[in-house]
C-alpha positions as CSV (number, residue, x, y, z in Angstrom):
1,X,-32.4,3.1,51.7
2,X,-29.5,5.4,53.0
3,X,-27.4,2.0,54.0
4,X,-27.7,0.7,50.8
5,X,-26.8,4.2,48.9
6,X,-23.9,4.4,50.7
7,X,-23.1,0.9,49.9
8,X,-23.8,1.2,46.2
9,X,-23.5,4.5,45.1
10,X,-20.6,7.0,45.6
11,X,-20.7,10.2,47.2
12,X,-20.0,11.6,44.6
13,X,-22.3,9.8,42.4
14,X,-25.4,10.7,45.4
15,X,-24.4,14.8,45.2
16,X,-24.9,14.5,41.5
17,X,-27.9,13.4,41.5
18,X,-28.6,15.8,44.2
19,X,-27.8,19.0,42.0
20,X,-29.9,17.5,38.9
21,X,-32.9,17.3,41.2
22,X,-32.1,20.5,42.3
23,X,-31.8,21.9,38.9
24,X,-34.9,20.2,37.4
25,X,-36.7,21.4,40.3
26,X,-35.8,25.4,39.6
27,X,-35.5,24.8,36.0
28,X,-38.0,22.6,34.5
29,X,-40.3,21.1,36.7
30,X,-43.2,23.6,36.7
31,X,-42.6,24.9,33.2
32,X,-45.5,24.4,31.2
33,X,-46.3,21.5,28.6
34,X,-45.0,23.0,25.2
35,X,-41.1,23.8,26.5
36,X,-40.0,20.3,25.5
37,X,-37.2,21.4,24.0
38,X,-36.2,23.5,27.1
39,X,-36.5,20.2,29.2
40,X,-34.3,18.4,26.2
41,X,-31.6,20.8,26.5
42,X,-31.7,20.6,30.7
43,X,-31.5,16.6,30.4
44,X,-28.4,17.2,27.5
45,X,-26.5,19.2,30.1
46,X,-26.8,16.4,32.4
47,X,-25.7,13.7,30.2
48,X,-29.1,12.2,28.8
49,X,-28.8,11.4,24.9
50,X,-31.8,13.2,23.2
51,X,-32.8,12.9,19.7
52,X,-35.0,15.2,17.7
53,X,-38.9,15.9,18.3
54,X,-38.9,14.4,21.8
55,X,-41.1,15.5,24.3
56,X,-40.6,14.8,27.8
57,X,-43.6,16.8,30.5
58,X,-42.4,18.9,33.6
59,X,-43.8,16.3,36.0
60,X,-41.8,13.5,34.7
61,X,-39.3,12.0,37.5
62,X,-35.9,11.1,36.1
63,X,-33.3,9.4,38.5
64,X,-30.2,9.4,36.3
65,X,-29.7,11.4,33.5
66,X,-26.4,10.0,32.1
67,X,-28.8,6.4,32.1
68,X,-31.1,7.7,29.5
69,X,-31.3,7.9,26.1
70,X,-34.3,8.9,24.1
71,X,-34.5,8.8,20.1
72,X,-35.7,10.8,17.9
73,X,-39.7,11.4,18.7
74,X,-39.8,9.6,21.8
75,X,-42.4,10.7,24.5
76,X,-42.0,10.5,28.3
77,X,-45.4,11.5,29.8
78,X,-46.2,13.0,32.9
79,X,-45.8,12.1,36.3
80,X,-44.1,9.1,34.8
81,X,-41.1,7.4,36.7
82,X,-37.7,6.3,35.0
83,X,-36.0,4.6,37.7
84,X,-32.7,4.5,35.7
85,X,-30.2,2.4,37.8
86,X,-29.2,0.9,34.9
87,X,-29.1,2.1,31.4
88,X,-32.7,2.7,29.9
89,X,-33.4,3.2,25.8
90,X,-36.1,4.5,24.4
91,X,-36.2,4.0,20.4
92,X,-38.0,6.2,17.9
93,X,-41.7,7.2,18.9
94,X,-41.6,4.8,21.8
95,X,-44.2,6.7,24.4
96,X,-44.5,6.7,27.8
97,X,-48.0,7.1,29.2
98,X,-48.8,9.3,32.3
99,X,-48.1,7.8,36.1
100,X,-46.3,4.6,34.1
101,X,-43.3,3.4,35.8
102,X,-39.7,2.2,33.9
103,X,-37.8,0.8,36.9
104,X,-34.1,-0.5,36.1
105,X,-33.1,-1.5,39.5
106,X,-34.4,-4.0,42.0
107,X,-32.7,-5.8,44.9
108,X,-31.9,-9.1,45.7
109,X,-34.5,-10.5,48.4
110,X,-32.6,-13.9,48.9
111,X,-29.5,-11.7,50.3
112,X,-30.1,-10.8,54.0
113,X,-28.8,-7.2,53.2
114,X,-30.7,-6.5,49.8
115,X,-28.3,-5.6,47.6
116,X,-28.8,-3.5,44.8
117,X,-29.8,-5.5,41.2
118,X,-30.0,-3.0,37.9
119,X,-30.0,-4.8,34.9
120,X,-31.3,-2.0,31.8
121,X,-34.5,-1.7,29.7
122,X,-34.8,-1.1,26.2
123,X,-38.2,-0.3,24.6
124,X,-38.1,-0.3,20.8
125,X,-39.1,2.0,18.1
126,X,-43.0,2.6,18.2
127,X,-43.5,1.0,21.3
128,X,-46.4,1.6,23.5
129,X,-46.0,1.8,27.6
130,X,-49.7,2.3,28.5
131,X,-50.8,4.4,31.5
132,X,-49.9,3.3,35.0
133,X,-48.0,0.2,33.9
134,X,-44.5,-0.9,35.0
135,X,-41.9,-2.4,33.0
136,X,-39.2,-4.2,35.4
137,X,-35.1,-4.8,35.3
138,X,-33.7,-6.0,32.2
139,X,-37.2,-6.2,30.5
140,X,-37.3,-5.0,26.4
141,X,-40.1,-4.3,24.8
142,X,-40.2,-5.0,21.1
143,X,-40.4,-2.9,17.8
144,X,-44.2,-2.3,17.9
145,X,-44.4,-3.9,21.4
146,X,-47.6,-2.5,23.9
147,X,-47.7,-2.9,27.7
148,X,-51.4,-2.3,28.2
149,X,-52.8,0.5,30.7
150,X,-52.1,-1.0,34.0
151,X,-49.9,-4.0,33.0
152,X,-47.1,-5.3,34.6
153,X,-43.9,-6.5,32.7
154,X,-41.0,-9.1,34.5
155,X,-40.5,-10.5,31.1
156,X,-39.6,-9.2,27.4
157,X,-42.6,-8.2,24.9
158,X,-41.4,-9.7,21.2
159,X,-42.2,-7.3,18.2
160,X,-45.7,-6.1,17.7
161,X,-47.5,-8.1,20.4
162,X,-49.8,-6.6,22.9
163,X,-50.1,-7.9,26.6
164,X,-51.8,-6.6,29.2
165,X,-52.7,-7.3,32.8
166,X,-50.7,-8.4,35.9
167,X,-48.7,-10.5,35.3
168,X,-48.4,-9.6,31.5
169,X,-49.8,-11.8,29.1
170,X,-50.5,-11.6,25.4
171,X,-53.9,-10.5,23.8
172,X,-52.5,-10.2,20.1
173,X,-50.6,-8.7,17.7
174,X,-50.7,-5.1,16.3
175,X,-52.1,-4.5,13.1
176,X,-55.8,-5.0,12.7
177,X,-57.6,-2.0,11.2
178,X,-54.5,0.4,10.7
179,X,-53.9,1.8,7.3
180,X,-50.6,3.3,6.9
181,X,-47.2,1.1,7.2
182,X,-44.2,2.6,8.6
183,X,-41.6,3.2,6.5
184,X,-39.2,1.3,8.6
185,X,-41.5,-1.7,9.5
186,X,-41.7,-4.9,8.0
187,X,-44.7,-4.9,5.0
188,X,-46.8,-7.1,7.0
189,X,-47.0,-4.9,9.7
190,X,-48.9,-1.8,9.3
191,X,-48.6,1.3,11.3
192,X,-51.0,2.0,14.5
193,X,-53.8,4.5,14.0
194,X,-52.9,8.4,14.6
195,X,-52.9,8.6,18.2
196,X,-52.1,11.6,20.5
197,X,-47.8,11.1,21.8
198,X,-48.3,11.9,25.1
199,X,-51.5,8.9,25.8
């Protein structure tokens, strides 16, 4: 990985991204579960857009903060990985569930020196990434959009569809047995049921 760094990234791109580990090391990664706004601030400094109300955990691993931009109520849970090569976007109340994985760059296996690929990721307001699943390079996730527990997405999720498994594949749409619509979301389309922003 060295040979490629130095072929893709500048030194002084690398030593920046050395003294944000550093700092979120010292600063924020063993602070305990209610200091998200302490972690939002740390994440600000180093160039992360942050709305209101999000909540990002200690253990969460964040390659590039200048890649990431979180609105308003989003949720990155813990030990989750956002592999930010390229530009990621979470919209409002879009979570993140523990040990899932957002990964932006890839490299090209055809080329007999693997070049770096990032292409960015964009999961819409009230999405769902469940636990322990992956969402790949240039993959977006609909408003309403869930990546079941486990799943594994190469492709884009439209609006309101669930899919699960590996590859992904769709189960069905959001919406049966919820009761209150988002205020934002088409009528149609009701709200999920109260659930814990962190799952």
């Amino acid at each position: 990985m060295t040979r490629l760094a130095d072929q893709h990234f500048s030194l002084a791109h690398r030593l920046y991204r050395a003294l944000w580990t550093i700092c979120w090391t010292l600063f924020a990664a063993w602070t305990p579960p209610p200091l998200h706004g302490w972690r939002c601030t740390i994440l600000r400094l180093f160039g992360a857009r942050v709305g209101r109300g999000v909540r990002v955990y200690a253990s969460a691993k964040i390659w590039y903060p200048p890649f990431l931009t979180l609105e308003d109520g989003a949720v990155i849970g813990w030990q989750t990985v956002i592999y930010c090569q390229a530009p990621i976007h979470l919209g409002r109340n879009a979570i993140i569930s523990q040990y899932a994985h957002l990964i932006a760059g890839d490299h090209d296996v055809d080329a007999p020196d693997f070049p770096i690929v990032a292409r960015p990721i964009a999961i819409g307001a009230d999405a769902w990434v469940g636990s322990r699943a992956i969402v790949g390079p240039g993959v977006t996730l609909g408003t309403g959009a869930v990546l079941g527990a486990g799943g594994v997405a190469f492709s884009d999720i439209p609006d309101w569809a669930i899919h699960v498994g590996n590859p992904a594949r769709f189960l069905r749409m959001r919406g049966s047995g919820a009761k209150t619509p988002l205020p934002y979301a088409p009528h149609k389309m009701p709200a999920p049921r109260g659930h814990s922003r962190h799952r």
